[in-house]
C-alpha positions as CSV (number, residue, x, y, z in Angstrom):
1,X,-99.8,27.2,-80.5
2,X,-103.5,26.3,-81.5
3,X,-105.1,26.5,-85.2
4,X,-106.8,29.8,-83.8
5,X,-104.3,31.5,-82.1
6,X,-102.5,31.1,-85.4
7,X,-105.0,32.8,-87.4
8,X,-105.8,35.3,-85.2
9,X,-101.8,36.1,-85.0
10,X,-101.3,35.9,-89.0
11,X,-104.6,38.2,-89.4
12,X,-103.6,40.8,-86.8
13,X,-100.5,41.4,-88.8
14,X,-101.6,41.0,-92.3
15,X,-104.7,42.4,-93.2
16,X,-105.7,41.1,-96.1
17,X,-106.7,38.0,-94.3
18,X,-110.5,37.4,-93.5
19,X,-111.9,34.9,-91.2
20,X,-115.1,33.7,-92.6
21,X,-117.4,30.6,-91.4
22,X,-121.1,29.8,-92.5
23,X,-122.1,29.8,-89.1
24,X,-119.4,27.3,-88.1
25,X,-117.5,28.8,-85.3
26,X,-115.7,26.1,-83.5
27,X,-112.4,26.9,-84.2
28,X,-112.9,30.1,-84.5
29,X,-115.6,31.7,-81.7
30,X,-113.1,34.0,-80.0
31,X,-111.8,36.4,-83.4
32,X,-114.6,37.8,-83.5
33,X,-113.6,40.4,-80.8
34,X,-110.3,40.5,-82.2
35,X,-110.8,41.2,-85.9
36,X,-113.9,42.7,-85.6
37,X,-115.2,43.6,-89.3
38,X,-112.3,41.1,-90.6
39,X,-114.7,38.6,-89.4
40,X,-117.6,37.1,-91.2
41,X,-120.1,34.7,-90.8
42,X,-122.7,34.3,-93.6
43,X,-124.9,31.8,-91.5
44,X,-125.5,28.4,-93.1
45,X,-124.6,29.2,-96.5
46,X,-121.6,28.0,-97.8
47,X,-122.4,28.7,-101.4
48,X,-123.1,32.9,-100.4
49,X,-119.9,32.4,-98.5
50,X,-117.6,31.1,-101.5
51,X,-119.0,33.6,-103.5
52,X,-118.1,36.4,-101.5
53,X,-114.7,35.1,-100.4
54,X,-113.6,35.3,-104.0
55,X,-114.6,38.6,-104.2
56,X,-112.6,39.6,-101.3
57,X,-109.9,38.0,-102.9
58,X,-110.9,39.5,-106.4
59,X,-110.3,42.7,-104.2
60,X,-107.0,41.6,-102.8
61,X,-107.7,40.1,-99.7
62,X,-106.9,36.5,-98.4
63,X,-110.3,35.1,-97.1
64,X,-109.9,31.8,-94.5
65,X,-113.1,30.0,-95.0
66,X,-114.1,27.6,-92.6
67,X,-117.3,25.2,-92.7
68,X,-118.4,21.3,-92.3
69,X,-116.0,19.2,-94.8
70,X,-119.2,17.6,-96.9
71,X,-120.6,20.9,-96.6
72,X,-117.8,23.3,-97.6
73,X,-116.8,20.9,-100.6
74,X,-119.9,19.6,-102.3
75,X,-122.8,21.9,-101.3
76,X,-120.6,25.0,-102.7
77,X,-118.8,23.0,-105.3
78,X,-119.5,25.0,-108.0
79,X,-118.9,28.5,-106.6
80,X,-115.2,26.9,-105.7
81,X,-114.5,25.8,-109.1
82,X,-116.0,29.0,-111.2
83,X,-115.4,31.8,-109.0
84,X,-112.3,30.6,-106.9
85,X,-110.6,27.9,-109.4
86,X,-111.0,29.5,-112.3
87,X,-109.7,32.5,-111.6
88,X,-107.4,31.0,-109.4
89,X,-107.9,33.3,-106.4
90,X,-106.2,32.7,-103.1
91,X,-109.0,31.6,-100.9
92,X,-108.3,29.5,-97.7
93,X,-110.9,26.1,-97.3
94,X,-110.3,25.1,-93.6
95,X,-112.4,21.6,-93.5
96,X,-113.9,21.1,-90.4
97,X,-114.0,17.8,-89.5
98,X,-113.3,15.8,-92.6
99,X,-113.1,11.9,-93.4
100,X,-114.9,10.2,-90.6
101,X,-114.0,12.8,-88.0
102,X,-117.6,13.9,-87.7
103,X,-118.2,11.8,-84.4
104,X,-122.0,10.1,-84.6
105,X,-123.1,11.8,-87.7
106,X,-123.5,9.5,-90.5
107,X,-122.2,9.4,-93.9
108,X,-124.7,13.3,-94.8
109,X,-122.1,14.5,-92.1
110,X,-118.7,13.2,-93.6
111,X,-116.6,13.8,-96.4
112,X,-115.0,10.8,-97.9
113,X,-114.7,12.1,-101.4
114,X,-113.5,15.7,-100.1
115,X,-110.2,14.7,-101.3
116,X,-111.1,13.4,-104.8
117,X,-113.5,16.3,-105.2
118,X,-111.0,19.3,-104.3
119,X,-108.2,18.0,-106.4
120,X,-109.9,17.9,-109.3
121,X,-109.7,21.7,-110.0
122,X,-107.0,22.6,-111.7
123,X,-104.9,25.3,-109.0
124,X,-106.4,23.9,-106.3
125,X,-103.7,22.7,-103.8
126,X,-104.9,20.0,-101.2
127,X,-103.6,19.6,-97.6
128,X,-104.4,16.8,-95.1
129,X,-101.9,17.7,-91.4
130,X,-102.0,14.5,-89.1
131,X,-102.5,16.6,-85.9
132,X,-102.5,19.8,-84.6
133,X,-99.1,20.4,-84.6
134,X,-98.5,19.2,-87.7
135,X,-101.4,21.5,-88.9
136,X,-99.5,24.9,-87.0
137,X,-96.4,23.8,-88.3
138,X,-97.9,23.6,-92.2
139,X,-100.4,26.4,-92.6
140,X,-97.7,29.4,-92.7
141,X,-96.8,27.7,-96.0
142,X,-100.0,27.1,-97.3
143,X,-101.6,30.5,-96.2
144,X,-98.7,31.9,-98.0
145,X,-99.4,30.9,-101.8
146,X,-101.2,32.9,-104.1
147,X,-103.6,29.6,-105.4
148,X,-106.5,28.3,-103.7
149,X,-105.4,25.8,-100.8
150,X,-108.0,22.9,-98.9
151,X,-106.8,21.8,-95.4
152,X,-108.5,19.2,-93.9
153,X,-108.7,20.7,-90.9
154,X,-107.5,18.4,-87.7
155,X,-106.6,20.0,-84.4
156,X,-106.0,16.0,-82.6
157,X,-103.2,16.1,-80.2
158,X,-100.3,14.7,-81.4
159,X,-98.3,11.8,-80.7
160,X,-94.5,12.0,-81.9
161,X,-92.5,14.7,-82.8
162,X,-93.3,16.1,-86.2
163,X,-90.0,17.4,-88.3
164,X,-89.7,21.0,-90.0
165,X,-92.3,21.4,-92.8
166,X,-91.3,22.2,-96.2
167,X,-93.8,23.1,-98.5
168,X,-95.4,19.8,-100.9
169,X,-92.9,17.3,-99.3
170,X,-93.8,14.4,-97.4
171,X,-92.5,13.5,-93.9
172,X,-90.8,10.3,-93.7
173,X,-91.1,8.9,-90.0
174,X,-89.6,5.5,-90.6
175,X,-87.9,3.9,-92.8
176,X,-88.7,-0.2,-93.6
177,X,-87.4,-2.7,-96.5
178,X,-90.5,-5.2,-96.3
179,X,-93.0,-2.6,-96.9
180,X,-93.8,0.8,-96.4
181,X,-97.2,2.6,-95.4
182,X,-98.4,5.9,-96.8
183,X,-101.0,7.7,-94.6
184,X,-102.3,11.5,-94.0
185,X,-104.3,13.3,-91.8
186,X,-105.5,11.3,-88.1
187,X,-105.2,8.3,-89.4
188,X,-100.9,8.7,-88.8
189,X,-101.9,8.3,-85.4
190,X,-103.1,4.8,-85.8
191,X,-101.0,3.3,-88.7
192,X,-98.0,4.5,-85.9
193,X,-99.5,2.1,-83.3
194,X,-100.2,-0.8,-86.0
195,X,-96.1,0.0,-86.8
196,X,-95.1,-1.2,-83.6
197,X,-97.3,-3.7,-83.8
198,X,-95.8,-4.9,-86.9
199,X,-92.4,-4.3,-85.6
200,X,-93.1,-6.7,-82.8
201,X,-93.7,-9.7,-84.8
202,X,-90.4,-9.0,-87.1
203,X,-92.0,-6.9,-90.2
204,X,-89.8,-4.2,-91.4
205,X,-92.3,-1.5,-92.0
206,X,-91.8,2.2,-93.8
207,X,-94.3,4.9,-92.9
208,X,-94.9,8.3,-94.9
209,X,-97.3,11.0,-93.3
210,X,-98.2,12.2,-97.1
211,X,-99.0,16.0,-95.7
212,X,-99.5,17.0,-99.6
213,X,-101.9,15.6,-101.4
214,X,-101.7,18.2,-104.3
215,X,-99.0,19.2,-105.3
216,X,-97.7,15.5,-104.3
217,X,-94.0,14.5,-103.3
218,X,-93.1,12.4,-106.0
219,X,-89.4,12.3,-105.3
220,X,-90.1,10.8,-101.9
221,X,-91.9,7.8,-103.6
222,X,-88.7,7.8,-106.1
223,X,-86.2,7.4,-103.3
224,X,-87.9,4.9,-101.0
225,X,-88.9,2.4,-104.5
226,X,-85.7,0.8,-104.6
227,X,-85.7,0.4,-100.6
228,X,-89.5,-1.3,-99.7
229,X,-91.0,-4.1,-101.3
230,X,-94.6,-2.6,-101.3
231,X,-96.5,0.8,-101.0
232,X,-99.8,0.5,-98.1
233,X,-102.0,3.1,-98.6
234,X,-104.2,3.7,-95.7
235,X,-106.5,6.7,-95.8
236,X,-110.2,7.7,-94.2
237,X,-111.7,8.2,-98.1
238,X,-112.8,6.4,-100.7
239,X,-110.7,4.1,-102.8
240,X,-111.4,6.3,-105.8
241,X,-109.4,9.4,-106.2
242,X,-108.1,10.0,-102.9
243,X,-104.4,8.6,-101.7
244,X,-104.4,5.4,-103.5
245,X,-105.4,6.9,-106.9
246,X,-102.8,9.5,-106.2
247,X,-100.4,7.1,-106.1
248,X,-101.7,5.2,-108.7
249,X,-101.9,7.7,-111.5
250,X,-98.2,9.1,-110.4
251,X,-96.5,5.4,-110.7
252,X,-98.2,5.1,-114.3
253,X,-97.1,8.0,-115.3
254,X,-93.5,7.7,-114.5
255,X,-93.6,4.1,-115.2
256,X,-92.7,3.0,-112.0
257,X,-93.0,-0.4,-110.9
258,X,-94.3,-2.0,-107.0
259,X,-97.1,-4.0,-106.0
260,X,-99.5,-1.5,-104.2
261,X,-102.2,-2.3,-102.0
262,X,-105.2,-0.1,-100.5
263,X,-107.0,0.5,-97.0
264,X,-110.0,2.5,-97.5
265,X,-113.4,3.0,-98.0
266,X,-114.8,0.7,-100.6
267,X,-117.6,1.6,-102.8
268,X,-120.2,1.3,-100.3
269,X,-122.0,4.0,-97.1
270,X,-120.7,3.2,-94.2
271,X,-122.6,2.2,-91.0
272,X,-123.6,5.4,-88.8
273,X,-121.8,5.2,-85.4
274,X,-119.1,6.8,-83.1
275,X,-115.7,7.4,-84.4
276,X,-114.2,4.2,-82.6
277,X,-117.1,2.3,-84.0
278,X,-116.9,3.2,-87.6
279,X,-113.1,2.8,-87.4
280,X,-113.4,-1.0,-86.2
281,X,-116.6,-1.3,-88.4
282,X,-114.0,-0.2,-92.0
283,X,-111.0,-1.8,-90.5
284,X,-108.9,1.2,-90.0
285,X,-107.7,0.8,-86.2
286,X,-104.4,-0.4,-85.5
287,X,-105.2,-4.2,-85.0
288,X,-107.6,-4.5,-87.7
289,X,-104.4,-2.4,-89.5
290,X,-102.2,-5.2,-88.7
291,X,-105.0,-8.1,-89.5
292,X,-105.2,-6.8,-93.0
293,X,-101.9,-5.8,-94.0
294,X,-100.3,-9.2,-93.0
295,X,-103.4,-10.5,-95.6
296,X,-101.6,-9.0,-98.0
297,X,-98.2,-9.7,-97.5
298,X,-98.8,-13.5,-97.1
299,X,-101.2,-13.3,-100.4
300,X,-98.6,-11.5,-102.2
């Protein structure tokens, strides 16, 4: 099933929800004709559309937002944190092309901090599927709580089989003792080719698709500890406050103890170019994966 078959299916027979897009209708151009006035688009305005979405929901309806990731987080920031977090409403972000998926665009385009930004708001749960399966197979869950949910939205096909979802847990595809990588959203599907990689020159390598970012699976991280030597975190976002501070701050606070080391983007803009280009640019595809993470194994 696609991302918009699903919402058309869980609007059809719940109607509360509302499909709404500032003039963003990529995953969403054919519900018009199916939910009629259930559909809105405000045109480019993503602030006018928070704003009304947490009326709806003021009004007891479940609005599905759906607009650029840099767009949808930062240009209608505030209306998310006054009208929808602090009244914790149940409005639905669906990111469009988040991280570097915006193909060509530039760093104006892109959302690197979407993660760091979102999470921030107290209620506010975050969401980052690997694929598109992954995403069909999570957003029942998520568009079932009563709290604000973000979903970085990514409809790439996928390439293994995902297991059953249950709500803020992790998904453990393998399990390694020499070190074990912690990923989310696309960027699974290239930290499962540097894996084999890895595995062919004798590594023993763990990897986590994260899923949840907020509310986090802590007791995932609990069981593999005694297991791996050292967490990866690879991730298409800044260093600061996306997966590796996640991680960080959790480890601190339960005064947990393993070298850690981080694959994103420093503190710097990134060079403008196709996706393929930007990911060989950062580092991020699987060789460059594997060039880097033996770096820090022989360093350590």
């Amino acid at each position: 099933m696609t991302y918009e078959k699903l919402l058309e299916q869980t609007a059809l027979e719940d109607d509360r929800f509302v499909v709404m897009t500032a003039e963003n209708r990529a995953l969403v151009r054919n519900l018009p004709q199916s939910l009629g006035n259930r559909f809105i688009d405000t045109g480019i305005t993503e602030q006018t559309m928070i704003g009304a979405a947490a009326g709806l929901a003021l009004r007891g309806r479940k609005p599905v937002v759906h607009a650029l990731s840099a767009f949808l987080t930062m240009r209608a920031f505030e209306f998310t944190r006054t009208s929808v977090g602090i009244a914790n409403l149940p409005v639905k972000y669906s990111s469009f092309i988040p991280g570097v998926l915006s193909d060509g665009n530039g760093p104006t385009h892109q959302a690197l901090e979407d993660v760091s930004i979102m999470r921030g708001i107290p209620g506010m749960e975050v969401f980052a599927p690997a694929d598109e399966e992954d995403l069909v197979e999570m957003l029942p869950y998520i568009w079932a709580t009563e709290n604000p949910s973000y979903v970085r939205i990514n409809t790439k096909p996928s390439i293994i089989a995902h297991k059953p979802y249950e709500f803020g847990k992790a998904e453990m595809i393998f399990e390694g003792s020499d070190f074990t990588m912690l990923t989310y959203g696309f960027m699974l599907e290239n930290c499962i080719k540097a894996h084999q990689l890895l595995s062919d020159m004798g590594y023993k390598v763990g990897l986590v698709n994260m899923r949840n970012l907020k509310p986090f699976d802590g007791d995932l991280i609990k069981s593999i500890l005694p297991k791996t030597g050292r967490f990866i975190t690879v991730e298409d976002h800044f260093l600061t406050g996306g997966l590796f501070s996640i991680l960080a701050e959790f480890l601190v606070k339960n005064e947990l103890h393993i070298p850690v080391s981080a694959i994103a983007f420093e503190e710097k803009w990134f060079r403008p170019g196709t996706l393929q280009d930007v990911l060989a640019c950062e580092g991020l595809t699987p060789e460059k994966l594997v060039e880097r993470i033996e770096k820090f194994i022989q360093n350590a």
